[in-house]
C-alpha positions, 0 to 999 in steps of 0.5 A: 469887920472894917468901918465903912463910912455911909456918906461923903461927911462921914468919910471925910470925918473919918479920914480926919480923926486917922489923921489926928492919930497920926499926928499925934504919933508925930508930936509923941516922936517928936517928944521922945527924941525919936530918929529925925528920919522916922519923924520925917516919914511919918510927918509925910504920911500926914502931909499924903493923908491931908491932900486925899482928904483935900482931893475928897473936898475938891471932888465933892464940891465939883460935882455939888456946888459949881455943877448946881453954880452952873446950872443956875448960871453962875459958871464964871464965880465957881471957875473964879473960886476954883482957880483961886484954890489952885493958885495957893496949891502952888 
């Protein structure tokens, strides 16, 4: 049976500890004087797992925290914060 993780938290905790595993494998690749390309390609399924996991965050704050922001008013702080995000994306 495979894991389902019940809430947002727990998923995104999940998602985390895979990744862990897989770096780890990168450092162990890495140790053991592997190929560089084998390296390389597992180091960019880390890379592609941490933007999900990012992706998850991002999805989750919209539909909390600025829609709670702009319910109260406060629409101009979240647009600010978000925007601050998307500019160190670059």
């Amino acid at each position: 049976m495979t894991y389902r993780p019940r809430n947002y938290k727990e998923r995104i905790i999940h998602r985390l500890k895979i990744v862990q595993g897989h770096l780890k494998k990168v450092i162990s690749m890495i140790e053991d004087d592997e190929y560089c390309i084998d390296v390389l390609h597992q180091s960019l399924a880390v890379q592609s797992s941490l933007k999900e996991i990012d992706n998850l965050i991002l999805q989750n704050h919209l539909q909390t925290c600025v829609v709670d922001d702009i319910k109260s008013g406060n629409k101009k702080k979240s647009i600010d914060e978000i925007m601050k995000v998307f500019k160190k994306i670059k």
